[in-house]
BAKE-17647 format. One line per field, with one value per residue: residue number from 1; residue in three letters; y, z, x of N, C-alpha, C in turn. Coordinates in nm, 3 decimals, decimal comma, padded with zeros to 5 digits. Layout:
i [NUM|...]
aa [Ala|...]
npy [Y|...]
npz [Z|...]
npx [X|...]
capy [Y|...]
capz [Z|...]
capx [X|...]
cpy [Y|...]
cpz [Z|...]
cpx [X|...]
END
This chain:
i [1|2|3|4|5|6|7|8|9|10|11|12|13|14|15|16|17|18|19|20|21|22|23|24|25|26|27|28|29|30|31|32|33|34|35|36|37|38|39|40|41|42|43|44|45|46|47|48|49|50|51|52|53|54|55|56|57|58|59|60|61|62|63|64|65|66|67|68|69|70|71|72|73|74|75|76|77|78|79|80|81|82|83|84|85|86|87|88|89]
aa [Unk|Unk|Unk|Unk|Unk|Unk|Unk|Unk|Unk|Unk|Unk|Unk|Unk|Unk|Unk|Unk|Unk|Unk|Unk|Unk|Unk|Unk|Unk|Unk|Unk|Unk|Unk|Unk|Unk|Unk|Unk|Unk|Unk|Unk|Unk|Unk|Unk|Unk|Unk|Unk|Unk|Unk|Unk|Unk|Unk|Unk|Unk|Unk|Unk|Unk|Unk|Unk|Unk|Unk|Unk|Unk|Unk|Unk|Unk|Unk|Unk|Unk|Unk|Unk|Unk|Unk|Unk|Unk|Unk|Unk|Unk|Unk|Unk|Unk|Unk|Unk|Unk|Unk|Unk|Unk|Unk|Unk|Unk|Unk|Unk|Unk|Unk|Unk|Unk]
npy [-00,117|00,224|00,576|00,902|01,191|01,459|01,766|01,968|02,055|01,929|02,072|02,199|02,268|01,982|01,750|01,545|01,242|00,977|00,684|00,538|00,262|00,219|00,321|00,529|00,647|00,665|00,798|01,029|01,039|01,187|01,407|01,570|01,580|01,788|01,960|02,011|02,113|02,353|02,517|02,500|02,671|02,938|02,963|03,156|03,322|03,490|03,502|03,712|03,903|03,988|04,025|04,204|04,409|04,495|04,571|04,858|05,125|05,326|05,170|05,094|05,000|04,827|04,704|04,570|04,394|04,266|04,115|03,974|03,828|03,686|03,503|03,410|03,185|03,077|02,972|02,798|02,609|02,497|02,380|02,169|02,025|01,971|01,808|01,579|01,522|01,427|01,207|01,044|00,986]
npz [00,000|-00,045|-00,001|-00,092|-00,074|-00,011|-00,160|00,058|00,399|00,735|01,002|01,167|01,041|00,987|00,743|00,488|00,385|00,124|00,086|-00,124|-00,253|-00,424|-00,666|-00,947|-01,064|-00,866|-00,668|-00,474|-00,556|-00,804|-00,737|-00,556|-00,762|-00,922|-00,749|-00,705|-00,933|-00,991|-00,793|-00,894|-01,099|-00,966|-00,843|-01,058|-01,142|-00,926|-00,913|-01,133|-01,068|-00,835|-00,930|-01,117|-00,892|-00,733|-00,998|-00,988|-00,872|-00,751|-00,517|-00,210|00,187|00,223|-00,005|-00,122|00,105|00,100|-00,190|-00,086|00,102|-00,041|-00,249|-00,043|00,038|-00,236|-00,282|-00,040|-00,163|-00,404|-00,388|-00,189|-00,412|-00,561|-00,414|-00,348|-00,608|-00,643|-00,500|-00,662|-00,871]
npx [00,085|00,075|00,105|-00,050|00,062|-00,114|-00,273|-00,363|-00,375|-00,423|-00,651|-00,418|-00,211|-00,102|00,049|-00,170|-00,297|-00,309|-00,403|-00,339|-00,488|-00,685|-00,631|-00,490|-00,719|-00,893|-01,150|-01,117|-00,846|-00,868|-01,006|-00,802|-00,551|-00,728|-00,767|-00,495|-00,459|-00,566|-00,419|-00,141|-00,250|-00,341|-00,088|00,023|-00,127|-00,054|00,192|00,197|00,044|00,226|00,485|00,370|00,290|00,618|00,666|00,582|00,625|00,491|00,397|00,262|00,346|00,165|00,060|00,286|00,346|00,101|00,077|00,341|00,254|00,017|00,220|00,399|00,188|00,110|00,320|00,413|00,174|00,261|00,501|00,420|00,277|00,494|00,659|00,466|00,406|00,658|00,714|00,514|00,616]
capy [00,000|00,330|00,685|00,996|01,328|01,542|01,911|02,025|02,036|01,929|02,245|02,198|02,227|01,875|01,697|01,481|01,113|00,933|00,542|00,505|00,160|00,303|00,361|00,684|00,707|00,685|00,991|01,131|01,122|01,291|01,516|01,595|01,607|01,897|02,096|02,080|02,195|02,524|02,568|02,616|02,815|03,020|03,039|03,168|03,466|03,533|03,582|03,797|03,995|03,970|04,123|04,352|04,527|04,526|04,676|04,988|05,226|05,372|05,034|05,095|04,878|04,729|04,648|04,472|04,317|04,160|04,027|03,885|03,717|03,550|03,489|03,248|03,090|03,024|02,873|02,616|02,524|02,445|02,317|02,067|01,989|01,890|01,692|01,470|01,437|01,317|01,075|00,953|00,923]
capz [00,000|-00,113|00,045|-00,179|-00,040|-00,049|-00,178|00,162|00,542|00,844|01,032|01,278|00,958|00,927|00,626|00,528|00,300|00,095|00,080|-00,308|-00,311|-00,507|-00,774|-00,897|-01,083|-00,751|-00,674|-00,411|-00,657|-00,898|-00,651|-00,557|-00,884|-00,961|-00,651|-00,758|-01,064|-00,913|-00,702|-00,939|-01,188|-00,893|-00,835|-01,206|-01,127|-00,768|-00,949|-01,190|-01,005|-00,746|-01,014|-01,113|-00,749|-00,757|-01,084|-00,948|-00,783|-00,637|-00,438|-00,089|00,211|00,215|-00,105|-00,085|00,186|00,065|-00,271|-00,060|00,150|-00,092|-00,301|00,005|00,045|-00,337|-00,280|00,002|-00,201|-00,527|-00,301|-00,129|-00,551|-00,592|-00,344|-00,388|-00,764|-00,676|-00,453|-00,740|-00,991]
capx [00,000|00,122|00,025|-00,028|00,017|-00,265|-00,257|-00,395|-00,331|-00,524|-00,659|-00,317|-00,126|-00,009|-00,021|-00,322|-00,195|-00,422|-00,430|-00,349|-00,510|-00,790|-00,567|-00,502|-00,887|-01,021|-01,289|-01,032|-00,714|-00,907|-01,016|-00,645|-00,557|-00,787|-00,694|-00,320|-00,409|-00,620|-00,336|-00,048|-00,334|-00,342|00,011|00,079|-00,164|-00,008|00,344|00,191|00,017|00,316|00,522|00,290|00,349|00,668|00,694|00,478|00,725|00,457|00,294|00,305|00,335|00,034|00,042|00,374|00,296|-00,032|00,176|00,442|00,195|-00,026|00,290|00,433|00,117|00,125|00,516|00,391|00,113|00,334|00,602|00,325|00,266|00,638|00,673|00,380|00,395|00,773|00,669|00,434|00,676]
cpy [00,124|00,496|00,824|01,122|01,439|01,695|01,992|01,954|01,992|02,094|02,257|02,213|02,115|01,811|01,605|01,342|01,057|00,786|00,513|00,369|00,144|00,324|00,492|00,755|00,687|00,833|01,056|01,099|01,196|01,429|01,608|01,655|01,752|02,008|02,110|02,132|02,369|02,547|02,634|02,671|02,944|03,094|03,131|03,278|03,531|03,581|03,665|03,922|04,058|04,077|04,235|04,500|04,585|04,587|04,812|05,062|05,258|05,274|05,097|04,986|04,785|04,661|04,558|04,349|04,194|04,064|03,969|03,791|03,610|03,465|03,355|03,179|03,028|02,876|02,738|02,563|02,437|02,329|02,180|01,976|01,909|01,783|01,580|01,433|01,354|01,197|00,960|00,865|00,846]
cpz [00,000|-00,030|-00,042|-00,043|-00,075|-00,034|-00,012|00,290|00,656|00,878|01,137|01,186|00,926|00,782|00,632|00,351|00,284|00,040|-00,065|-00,354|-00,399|-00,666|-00,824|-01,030|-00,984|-00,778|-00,580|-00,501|-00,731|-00,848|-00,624|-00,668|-00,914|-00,870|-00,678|-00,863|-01,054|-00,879|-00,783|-01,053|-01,114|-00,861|-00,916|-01,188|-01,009|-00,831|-01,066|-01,097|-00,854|-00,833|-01,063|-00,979|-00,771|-00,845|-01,093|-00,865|-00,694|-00,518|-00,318|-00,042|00,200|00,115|-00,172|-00,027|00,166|-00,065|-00,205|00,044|00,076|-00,205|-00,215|00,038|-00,034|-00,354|-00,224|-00,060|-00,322|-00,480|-00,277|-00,270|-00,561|-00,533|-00,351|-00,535|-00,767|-00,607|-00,516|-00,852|-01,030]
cpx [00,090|00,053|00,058|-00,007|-00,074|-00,179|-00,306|-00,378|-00,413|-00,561|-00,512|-00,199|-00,036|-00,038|-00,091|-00,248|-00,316|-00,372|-00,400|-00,397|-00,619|-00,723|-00,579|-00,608|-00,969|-01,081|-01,161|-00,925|-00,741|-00,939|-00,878|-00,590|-00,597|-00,735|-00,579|-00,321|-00,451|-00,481|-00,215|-00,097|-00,279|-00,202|00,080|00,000|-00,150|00,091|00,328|00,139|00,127|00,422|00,486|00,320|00,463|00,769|00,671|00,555|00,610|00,328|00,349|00,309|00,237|00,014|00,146|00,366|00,224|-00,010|00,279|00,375|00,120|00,054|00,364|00,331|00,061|00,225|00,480|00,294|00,152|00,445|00,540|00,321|00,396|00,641|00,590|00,373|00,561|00,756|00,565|00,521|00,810]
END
C-alpha cells in the first residue's frame, strides 16, 4: 500500500496522506488532482500579479505586503505539488 500526499493540510497544519489503493482514478485522486491543478493556476496569477506590485514604484506597504503574503502561500502550495507528484513518480 502506497500513500499519496494530499494538496492540503489538516486544520493543525499537518499533512493529510491518501491510501493510493484506489488507484489513482479513484474519486479522491481525482479530486487531488484537480486541486493541484487550481493551485499552481493560482500560483501563475499570484506571481503575476506579485510582479505587477513590484513593478509599481509607487505600491506601498500594504500592497507589498499583501503580494508577498499570498505569493508564500502560493510557494507552500506548489512546493506541497512537488513533493507529492515526486513521490508519485
Amino acid at each position: 500500500m502506497t500513500h499519496r500526499l494530499l494538496p492540503w493540510t489538516t486544520p493543525e497544519g499537518n499533512p493529510c496522506y491518501l491510501s493510493t489503493d484506489g488507484g489513482p482514478d479513484s474519486l479522491m485522486s481525482r479530486v487531488a488532482d484537480d486541486i493541484e491543478d487550481a493551485q499552481l493556476a493560482s500560483g501563475t496569477q499570484v506571481l503575476a500579479g506579485a510582479r505587477a506590485v513590484l513593478a509599481d514604484q509607487k505600491a506601498g506597504e500594504r500592497a507589498v505586503r499583501f503580494a508577498l503574503t499570498r505569493a508564500a502561500e502560493s510557494l507552500e502550495d506548489v512546493l506541497r505539488v512537488a513533493v507529492s507528484r515526486a513521490g508519485r513518480g
